[in-house]
PDB file as gemmi writes it, atoms N, CA and C in Angstrom:
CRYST1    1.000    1.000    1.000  90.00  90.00  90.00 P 1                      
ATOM      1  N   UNK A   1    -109.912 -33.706-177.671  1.00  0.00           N  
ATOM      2  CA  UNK A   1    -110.193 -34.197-176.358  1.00  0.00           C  
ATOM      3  C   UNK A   1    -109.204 -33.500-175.432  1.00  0.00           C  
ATOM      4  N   UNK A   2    -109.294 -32.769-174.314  1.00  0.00           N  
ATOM      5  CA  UNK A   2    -110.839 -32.791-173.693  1.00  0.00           C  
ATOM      6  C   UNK A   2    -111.686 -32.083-174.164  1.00  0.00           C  
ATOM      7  N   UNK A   3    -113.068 -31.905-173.445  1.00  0.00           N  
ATOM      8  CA  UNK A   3    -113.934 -31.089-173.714  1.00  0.00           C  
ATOM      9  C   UNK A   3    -113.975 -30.209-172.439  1.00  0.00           C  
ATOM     10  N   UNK A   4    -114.215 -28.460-172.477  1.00  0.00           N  
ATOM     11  CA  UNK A   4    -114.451 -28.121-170.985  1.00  0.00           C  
ATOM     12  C   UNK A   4    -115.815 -27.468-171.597  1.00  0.00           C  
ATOM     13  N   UNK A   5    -116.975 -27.321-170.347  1.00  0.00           N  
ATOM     14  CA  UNK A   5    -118.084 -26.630-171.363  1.00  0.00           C  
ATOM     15  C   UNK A   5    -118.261 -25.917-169.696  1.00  0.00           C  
ATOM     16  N   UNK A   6    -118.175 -24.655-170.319  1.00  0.00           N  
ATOM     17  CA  UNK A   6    -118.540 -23.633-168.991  1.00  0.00           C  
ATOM     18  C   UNK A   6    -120.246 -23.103-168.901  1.00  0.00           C  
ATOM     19  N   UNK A   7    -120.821 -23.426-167.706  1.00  0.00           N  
ATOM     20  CA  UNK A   7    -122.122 -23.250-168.071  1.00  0.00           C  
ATOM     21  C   UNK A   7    -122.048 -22.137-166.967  1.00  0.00           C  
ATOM     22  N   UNK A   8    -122.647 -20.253-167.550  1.00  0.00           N  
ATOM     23  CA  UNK A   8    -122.805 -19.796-166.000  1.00  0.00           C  
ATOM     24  C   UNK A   8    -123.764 -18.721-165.951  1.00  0.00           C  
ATOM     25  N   UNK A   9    -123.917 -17.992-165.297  1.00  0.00           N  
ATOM     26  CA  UNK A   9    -124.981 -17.394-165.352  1.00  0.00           C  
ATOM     27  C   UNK A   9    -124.593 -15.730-166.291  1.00  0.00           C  
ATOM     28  N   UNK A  10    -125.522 -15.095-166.911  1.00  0.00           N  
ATOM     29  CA  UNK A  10    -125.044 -14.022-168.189  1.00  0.00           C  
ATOM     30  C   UNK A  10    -124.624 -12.751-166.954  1.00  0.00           C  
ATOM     31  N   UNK A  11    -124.166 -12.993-166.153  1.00  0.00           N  
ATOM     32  CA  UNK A  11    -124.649 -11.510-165.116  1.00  0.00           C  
ATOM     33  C   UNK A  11    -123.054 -11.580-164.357  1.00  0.00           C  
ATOM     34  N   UNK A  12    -121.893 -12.131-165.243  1.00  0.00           N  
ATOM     35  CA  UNK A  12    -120.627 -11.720-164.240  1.00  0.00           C  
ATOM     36  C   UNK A  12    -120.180 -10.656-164.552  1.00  0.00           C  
ATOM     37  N   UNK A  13    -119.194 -10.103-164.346  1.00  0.00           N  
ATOM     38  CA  UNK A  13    -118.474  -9.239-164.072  1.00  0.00           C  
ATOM     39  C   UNK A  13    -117.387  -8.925-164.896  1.00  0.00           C  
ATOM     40  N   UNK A  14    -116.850 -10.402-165.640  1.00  0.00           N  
ATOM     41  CA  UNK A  14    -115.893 -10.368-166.976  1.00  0.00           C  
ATOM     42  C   UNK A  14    -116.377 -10.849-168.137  1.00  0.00           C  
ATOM     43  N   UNK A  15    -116.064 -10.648-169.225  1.00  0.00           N  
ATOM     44  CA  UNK A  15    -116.365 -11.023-170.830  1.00  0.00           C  
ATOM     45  C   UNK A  15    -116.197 -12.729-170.530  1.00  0.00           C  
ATOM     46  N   UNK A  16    -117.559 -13.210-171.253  1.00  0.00           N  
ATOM     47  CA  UNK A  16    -117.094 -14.342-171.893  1.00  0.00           C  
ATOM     48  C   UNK A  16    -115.959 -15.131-172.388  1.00  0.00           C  
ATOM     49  N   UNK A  17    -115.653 -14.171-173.506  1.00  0.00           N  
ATOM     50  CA  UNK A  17    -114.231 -14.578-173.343  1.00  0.00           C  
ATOM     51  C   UNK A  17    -113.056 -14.721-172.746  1.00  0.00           C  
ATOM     52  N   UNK A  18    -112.911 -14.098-171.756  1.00  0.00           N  
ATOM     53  CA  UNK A  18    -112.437 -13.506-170.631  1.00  0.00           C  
ATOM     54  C   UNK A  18    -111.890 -15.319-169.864  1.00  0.00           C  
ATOM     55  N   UNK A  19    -113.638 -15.583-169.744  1.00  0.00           N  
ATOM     56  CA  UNK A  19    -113.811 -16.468-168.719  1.00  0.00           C  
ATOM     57  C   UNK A  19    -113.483 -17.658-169.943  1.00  0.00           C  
ATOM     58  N   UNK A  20    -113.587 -17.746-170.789  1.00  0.00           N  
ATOM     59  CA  UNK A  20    -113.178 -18.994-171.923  1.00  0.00           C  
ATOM     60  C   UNK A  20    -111.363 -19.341-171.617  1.00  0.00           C  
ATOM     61  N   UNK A  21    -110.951 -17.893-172.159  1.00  0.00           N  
ATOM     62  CA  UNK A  21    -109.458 -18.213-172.470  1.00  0.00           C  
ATOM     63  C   UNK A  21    -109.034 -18.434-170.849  1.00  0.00           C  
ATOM     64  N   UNK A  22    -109.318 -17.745-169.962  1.00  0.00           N  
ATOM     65  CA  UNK A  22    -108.869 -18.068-168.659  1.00  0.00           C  
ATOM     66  C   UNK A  22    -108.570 -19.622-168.110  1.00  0.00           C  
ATOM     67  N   UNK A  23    -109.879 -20.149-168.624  1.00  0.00           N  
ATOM     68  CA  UNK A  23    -110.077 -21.748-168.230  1.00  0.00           C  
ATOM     69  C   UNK A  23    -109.421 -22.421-169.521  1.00  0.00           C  
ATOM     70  N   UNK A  24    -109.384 -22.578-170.481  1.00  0.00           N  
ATOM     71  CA  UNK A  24    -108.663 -22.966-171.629  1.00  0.00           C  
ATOM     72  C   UNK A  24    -107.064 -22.903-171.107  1.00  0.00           C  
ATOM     73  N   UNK A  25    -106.610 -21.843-170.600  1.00  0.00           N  
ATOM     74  CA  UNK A  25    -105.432 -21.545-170.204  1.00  0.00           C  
ATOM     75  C   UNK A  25    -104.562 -22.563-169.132  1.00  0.00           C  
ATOM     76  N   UNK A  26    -105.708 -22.671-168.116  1.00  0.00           N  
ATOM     77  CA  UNK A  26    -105.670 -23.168-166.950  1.00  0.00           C  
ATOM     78  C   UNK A  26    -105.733 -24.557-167.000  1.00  0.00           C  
ATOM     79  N   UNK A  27    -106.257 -24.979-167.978  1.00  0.00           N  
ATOM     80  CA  UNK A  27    -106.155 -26.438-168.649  1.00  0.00           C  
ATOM     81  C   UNK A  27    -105.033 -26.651-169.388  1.00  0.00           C  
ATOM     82  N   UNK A  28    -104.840 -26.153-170.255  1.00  0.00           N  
ATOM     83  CA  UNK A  28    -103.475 -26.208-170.643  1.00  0.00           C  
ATOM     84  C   UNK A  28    -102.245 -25.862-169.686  1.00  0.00           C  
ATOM     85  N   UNK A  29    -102.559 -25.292-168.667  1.00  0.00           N  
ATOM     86  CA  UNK A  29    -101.036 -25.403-167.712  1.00  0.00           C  
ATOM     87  C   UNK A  29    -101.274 -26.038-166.431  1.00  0.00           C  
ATOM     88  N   UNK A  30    -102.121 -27.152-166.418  1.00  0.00           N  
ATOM     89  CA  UNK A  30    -102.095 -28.680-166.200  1.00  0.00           C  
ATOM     90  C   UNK A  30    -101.064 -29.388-166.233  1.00  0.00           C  
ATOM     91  N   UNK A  31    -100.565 -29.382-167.846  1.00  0.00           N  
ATOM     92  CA  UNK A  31     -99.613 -30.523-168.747  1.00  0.00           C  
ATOM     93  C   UNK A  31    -100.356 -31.977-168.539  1.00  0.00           C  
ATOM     94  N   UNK A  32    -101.920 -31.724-168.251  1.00  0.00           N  
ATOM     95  CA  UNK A  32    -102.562 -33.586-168.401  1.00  0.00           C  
ATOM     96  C   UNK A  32    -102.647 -33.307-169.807  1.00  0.00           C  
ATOM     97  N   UNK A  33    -102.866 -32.562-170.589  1.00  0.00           N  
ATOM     98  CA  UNK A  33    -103.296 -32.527-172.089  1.00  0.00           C  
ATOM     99  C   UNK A  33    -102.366 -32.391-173.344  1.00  0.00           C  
ATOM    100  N   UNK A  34    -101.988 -32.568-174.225  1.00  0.00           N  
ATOM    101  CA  UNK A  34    -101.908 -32.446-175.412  1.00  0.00           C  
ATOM    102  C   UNK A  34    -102.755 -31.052-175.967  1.00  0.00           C  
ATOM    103  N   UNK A  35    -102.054 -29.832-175.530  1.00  0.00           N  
ATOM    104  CA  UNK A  35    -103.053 -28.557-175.731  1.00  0.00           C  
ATOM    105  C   UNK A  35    -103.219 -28.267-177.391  1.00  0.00           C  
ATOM    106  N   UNK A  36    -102.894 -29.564-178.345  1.00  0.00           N  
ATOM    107  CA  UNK A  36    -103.571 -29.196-179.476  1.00  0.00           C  
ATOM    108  C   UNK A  36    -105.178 -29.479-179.696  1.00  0.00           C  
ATOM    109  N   UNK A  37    -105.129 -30.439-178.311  1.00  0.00           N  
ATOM    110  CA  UNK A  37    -106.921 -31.077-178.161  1.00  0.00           C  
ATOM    111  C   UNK A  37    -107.675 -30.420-177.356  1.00  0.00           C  
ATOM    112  N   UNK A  38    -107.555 -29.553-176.773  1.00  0.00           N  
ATOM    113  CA  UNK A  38    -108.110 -28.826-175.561  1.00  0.00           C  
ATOM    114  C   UNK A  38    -109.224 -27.758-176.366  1.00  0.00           C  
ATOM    115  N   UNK A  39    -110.535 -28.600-175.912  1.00  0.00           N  
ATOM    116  CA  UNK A  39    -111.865 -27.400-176.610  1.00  0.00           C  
ATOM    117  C   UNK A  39    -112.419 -26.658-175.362  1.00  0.00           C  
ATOM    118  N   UNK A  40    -112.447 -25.322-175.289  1.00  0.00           N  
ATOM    119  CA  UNK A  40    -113.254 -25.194-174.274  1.00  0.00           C  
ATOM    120  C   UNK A  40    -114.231 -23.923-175.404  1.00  0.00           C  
ATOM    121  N   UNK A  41    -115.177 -24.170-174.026  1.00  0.00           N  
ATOM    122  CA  UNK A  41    -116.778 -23.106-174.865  1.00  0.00           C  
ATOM    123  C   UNK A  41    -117.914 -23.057-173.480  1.00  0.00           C  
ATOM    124  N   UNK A  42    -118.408 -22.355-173.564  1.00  0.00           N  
ATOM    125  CA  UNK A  42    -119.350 -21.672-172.693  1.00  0.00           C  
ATOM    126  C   UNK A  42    -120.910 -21.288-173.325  1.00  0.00           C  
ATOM    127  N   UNK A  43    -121.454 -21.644-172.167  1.00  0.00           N  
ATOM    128  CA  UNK A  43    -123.244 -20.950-172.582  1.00  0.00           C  
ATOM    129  C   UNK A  43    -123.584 -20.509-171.406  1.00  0.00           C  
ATOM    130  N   UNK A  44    -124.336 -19.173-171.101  1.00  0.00           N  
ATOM    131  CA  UNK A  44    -124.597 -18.652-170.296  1.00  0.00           C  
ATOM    132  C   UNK A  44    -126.394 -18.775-170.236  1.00  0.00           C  
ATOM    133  N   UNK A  45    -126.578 -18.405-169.118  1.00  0.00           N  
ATOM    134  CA  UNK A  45    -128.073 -18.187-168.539  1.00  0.00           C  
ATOM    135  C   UNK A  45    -128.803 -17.260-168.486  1.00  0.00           C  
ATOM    136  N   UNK A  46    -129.668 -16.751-168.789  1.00  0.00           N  
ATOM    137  CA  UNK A  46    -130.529 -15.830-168.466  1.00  0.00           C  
ATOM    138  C   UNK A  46    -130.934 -15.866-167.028  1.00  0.00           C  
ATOM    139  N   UNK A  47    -132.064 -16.824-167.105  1.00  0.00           N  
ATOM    140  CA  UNK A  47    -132.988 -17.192-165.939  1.00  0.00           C  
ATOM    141  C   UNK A  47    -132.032 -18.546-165.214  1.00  0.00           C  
ATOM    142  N   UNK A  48    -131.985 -18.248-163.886  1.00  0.00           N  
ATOM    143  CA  UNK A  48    -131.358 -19.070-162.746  1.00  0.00           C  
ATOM    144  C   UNK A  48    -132.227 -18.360-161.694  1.00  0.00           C  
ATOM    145  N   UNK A  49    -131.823 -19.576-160.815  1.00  0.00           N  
ATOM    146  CA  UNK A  49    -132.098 -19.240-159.057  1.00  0.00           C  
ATOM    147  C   UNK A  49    -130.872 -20.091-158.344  1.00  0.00           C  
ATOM    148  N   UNK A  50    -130.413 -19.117-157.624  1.00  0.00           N  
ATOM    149  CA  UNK A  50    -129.874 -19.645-156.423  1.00  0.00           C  
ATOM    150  C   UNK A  50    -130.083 -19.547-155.394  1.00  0.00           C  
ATOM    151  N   UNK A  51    -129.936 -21.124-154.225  1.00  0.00           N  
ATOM    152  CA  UNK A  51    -130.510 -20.346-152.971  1.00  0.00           C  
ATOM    153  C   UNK A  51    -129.448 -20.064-151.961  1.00  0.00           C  
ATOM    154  N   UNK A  52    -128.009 -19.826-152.254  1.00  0.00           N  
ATOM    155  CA  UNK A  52    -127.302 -19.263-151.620  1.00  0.00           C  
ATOM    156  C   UNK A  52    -126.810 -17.868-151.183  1.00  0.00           C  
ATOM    157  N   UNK A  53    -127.333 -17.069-151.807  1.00  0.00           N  
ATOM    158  CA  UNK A  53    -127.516 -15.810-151.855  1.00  0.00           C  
ATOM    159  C   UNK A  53    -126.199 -14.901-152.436  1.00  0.00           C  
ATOM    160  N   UNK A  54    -125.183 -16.136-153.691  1.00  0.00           N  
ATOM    161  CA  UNK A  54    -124.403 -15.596-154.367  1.00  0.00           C  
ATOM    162  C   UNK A  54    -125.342 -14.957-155.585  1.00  0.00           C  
ATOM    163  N   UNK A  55    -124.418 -13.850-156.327  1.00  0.00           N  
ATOM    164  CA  UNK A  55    -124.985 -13.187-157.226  1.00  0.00           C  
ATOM    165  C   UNK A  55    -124.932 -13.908-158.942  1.00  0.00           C  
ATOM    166  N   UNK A  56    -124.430 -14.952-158.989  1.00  0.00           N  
ATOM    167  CA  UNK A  56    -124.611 -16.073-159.722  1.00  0.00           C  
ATOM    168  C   UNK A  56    -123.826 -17.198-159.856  1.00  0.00           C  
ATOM    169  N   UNK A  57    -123.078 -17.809-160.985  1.00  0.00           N  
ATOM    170  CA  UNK A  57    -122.760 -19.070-161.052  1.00  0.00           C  
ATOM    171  C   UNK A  57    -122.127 -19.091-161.962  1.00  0.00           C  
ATOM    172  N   UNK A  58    -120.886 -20.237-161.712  1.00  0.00           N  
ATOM    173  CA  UNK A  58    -120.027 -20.608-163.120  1.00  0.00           C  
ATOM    174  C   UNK A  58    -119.939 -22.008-162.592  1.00  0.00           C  
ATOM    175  N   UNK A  59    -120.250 -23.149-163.849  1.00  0.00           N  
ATOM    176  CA  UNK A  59    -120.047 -24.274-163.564  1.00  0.00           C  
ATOM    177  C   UNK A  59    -119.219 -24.820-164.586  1.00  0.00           C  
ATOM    178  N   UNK A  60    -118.311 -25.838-164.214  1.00  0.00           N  
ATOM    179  CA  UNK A  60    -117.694 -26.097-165.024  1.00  0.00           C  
ATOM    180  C   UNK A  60    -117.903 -27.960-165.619  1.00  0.00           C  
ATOM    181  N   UNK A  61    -117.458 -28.685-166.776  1.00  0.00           N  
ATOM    182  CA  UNK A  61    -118.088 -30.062-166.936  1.00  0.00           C  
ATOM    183  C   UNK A  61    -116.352 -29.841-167.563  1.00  0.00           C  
ATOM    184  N   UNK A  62    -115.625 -31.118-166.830  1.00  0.00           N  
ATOM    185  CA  UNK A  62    -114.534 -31.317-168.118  1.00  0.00           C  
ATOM    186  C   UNK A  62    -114.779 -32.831-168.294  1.00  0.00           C  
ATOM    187  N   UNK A  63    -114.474 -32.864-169.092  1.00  0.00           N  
ATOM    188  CA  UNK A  63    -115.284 -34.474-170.074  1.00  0.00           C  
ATOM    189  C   UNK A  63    -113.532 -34.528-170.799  1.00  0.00           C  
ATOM    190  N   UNK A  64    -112.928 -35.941-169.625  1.00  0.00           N  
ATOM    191  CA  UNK A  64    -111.746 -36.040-170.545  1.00  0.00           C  
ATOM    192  C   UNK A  64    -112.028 -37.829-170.584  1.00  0.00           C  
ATOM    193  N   UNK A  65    -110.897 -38.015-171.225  1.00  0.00           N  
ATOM    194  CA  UNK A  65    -110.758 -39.899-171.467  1.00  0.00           C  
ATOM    195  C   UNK A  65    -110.642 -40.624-170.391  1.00  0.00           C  
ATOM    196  N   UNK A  66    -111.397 -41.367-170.144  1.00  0.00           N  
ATOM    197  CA  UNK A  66    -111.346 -42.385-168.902  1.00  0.00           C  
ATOM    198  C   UNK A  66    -109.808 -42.795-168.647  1.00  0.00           C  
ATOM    199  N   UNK A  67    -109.240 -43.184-167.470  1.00  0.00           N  
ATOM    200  CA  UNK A  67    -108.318 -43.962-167.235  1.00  0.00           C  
ATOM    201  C   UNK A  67    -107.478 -42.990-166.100  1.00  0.00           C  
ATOM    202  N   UNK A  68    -107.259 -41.507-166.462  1.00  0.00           N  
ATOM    203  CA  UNK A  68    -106.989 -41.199-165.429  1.00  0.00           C  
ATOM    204  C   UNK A  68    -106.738 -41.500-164.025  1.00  0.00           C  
ATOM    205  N   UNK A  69    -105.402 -40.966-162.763  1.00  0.00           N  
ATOM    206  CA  UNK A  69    -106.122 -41.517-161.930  1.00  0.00           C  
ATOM    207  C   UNK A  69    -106.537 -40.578-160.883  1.00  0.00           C  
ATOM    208  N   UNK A  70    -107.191 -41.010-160.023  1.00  0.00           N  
ATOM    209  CA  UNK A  70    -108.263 -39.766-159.120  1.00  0.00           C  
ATOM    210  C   UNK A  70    -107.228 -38.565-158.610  1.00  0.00           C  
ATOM    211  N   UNK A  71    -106.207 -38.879-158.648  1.00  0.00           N  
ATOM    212  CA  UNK A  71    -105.061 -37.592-157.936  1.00  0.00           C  
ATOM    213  C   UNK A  71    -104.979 -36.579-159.147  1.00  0.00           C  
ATOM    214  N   UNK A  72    -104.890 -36.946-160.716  1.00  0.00           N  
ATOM    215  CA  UNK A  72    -104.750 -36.427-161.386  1.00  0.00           C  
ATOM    216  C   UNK A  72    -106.448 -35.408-162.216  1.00  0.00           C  
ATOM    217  N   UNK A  73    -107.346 -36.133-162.038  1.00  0.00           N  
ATOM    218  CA  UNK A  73    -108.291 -35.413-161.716  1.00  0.00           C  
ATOM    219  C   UNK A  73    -108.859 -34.371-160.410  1.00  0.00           C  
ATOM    220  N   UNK A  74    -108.389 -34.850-159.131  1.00  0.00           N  
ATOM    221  CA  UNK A  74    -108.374 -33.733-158.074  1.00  0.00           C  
ATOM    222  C   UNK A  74    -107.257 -32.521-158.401  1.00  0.00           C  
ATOM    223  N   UNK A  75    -106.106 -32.688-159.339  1.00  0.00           N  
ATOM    224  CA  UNK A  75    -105.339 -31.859-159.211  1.00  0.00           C  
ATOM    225  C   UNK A  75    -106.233 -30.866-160.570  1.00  0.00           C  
ATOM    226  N   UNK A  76    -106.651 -31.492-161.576  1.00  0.00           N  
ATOM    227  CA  UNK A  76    -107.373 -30.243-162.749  1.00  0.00           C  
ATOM    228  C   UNK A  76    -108.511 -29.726-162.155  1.00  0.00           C  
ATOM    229  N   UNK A  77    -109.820 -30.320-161.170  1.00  0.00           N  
ATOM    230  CA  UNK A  77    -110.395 -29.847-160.754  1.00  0.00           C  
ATOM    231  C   UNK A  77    -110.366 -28.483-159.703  1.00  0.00           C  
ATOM    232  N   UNK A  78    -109.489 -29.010-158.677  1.00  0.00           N  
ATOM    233  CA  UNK A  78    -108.406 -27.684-158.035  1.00  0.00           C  
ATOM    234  C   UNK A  78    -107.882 -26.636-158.862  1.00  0.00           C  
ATOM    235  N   UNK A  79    -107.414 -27.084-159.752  1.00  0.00           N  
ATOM    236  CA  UNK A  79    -106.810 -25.843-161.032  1.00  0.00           C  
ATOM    237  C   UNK A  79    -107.661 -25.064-161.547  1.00  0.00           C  
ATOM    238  N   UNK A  80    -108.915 -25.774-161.636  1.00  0.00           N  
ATOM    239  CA  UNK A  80    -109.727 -24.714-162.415  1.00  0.00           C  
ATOM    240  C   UNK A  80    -110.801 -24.061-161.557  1.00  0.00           C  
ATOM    241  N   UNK A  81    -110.540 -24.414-160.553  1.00  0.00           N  
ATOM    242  CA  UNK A  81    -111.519 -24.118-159.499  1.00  0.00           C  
ATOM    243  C   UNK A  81    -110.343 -22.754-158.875  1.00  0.00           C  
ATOM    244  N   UNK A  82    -109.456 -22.948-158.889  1.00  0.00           N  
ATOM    245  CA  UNK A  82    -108.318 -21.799-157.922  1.00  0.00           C  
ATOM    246  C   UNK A  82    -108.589 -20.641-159.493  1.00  0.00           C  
ATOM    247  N   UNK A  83    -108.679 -21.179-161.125  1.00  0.00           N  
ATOM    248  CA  UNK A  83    -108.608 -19.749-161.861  1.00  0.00           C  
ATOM    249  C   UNK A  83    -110.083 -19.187-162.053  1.00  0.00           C  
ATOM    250  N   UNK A  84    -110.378 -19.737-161.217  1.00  0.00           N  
ATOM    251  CA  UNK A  84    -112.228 -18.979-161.475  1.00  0.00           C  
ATOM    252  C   UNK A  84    -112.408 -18.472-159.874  1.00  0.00           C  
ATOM    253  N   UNK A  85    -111.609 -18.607-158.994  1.00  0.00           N  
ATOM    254  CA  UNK A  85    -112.002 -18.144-157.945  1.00  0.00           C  
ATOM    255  C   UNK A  85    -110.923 -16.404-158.051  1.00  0.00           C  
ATOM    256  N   UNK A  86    -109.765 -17.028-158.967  1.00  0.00           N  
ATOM    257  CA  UNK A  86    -108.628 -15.812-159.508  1.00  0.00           C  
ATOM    258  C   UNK A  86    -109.453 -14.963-160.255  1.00  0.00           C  
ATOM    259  N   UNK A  87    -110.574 -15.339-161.041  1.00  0.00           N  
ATOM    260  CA  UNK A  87    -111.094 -14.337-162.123  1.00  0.00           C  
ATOM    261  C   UNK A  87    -111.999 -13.718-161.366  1.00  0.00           C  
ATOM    262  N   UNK A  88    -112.975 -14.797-160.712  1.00  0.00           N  
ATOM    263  CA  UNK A  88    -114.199 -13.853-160.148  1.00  0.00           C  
ATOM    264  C   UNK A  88    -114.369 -13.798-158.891  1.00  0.00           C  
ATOM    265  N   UNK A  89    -113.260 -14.036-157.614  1.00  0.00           N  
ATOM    266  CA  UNK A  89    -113.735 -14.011-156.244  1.00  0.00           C  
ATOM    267  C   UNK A  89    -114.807 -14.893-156.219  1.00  0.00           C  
ATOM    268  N   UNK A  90    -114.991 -14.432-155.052  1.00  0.00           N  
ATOM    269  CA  UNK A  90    -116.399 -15.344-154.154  1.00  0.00           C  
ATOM    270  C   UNK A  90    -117.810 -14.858-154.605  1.00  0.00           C  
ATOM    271  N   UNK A  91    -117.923 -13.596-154.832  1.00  0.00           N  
ATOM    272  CA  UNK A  91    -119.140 -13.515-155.261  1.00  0.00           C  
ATOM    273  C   UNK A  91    -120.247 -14.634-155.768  1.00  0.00           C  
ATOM    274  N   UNK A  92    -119.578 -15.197-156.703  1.00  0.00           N  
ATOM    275  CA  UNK A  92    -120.650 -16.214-157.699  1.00  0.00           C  
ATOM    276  C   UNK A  92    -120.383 -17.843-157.205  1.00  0.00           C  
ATOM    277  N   UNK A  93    -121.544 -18.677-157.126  1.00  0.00           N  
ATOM    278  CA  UNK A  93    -121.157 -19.837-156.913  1.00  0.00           C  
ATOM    279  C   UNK A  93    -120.299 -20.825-157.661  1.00  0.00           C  
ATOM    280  N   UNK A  94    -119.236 -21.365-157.657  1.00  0.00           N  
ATOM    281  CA  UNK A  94    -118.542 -21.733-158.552  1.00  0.00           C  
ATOM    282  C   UNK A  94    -117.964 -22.917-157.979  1.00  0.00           C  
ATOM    283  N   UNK A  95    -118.234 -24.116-159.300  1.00  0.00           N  
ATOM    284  CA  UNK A  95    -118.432 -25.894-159.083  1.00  0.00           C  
ATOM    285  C   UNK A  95    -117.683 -26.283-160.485  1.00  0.00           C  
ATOM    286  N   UNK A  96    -116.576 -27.324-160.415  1.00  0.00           N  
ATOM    287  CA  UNK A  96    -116.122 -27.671-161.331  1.00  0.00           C  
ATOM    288  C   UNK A  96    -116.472 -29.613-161.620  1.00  0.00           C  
ATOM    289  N   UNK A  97    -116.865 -29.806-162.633  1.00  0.00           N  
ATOM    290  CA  UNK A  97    -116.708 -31.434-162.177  1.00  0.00           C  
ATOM    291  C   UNK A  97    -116.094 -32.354-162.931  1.00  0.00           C  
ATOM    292  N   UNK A  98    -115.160 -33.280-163.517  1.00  0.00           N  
ATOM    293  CA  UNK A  98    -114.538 -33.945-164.120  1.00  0.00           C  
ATOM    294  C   UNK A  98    -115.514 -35.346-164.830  1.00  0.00           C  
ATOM    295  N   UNK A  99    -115.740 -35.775-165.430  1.00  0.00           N  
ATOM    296  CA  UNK A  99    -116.160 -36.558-166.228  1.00  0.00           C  
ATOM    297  C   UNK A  99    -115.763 -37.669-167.128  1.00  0.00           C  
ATOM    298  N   UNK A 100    -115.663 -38.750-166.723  1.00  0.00           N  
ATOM    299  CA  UNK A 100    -114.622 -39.714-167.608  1.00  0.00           C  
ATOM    300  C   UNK A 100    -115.648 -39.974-168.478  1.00  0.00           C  
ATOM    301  N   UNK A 101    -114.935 -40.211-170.331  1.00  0.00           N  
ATOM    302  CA  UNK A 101    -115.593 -40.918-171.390  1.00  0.00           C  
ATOM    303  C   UNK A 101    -114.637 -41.627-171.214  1.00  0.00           C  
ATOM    304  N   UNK A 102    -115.631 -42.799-171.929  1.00  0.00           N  
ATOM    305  CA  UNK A 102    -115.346 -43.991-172.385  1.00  0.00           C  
ATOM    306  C   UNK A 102    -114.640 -44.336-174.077  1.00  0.00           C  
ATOM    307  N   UNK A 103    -114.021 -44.442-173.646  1.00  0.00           N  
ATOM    308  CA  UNK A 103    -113.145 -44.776-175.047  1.00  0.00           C  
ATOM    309  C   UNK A 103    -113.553 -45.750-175.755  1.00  0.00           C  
ATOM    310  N   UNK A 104    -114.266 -46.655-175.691  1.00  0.00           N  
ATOM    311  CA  UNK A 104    -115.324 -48.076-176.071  1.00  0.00           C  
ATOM    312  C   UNK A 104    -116.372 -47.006-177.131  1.00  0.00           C  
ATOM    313  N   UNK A 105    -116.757 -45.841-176.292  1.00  0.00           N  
ATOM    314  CA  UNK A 105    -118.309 -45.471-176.979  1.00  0.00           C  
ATOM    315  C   UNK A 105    -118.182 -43.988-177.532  1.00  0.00           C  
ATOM    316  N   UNK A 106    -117.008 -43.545-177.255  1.00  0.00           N  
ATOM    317  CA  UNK A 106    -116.526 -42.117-177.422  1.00  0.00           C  
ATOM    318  C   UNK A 106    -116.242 -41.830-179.102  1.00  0.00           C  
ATOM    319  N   UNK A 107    -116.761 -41.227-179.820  1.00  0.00           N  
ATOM    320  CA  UNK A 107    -116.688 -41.000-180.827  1.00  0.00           C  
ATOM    321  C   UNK A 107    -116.200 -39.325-181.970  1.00  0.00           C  
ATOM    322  N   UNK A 108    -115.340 -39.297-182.678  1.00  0.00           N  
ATOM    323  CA  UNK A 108    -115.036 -38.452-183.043  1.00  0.00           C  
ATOM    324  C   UNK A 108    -114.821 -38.227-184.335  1.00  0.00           C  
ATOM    325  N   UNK A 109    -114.623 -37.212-185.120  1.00  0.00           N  
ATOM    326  CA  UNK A 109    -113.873 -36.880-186.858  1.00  0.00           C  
ATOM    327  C   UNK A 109    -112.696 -36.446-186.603  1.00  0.00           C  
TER     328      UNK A 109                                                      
END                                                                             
């Protein structure tokens, strides 16, 4: 825990991996995490539309444990939003969003 899952379009400008370890990175120099729990992973797009007339998209989902409080989620959202604007400029549309689980229903091995 957490989870980051990068969803973006197959048409940027840097490697996958590139854009994995970048945000993995950027999460880990947070210090909200325990960076032995920190998963991040990505799936890209073929087919998209945008109607902004950027040349595509990186979205981001971080799915951490509820309880947080909103300052400390505006500050990882900002973080990962400032290393994706560091990796890829403005070109591509780029949205990060934070996600509380529930620790009641949250399940793991």
């Amino acid at each position: 825990m957490p989870h980051f899952i990068i969803e973006h379009s197959d048409n940027l400008h840097v490697k996958t991996e590139e854009l994995v370890a970048t945000i993995h990175q950027a999460a880990i120099g947070t210090a909200l995490f325990d960076l032995t729990t920190v998963k991040t992973r990505a799936n890209s797009f073929q087919h998209f539309q945008l109607g902004n007339g950027k040349a595509g998209f990186v979205h981001i989902q971080a799915h951490i444990m509820a309880g947080r409080e909103v300052e400390k989620k505006q500050f990882l959202s900002e973080t990962l939003l400032f290393a994706l604007e560091n990796l890829l400029g403005y070109d591509y549309q780029l949205s990060v969003h934070v996600y509380d689980l529930l620790p009641e229903v949250y399940r793991k091995n």
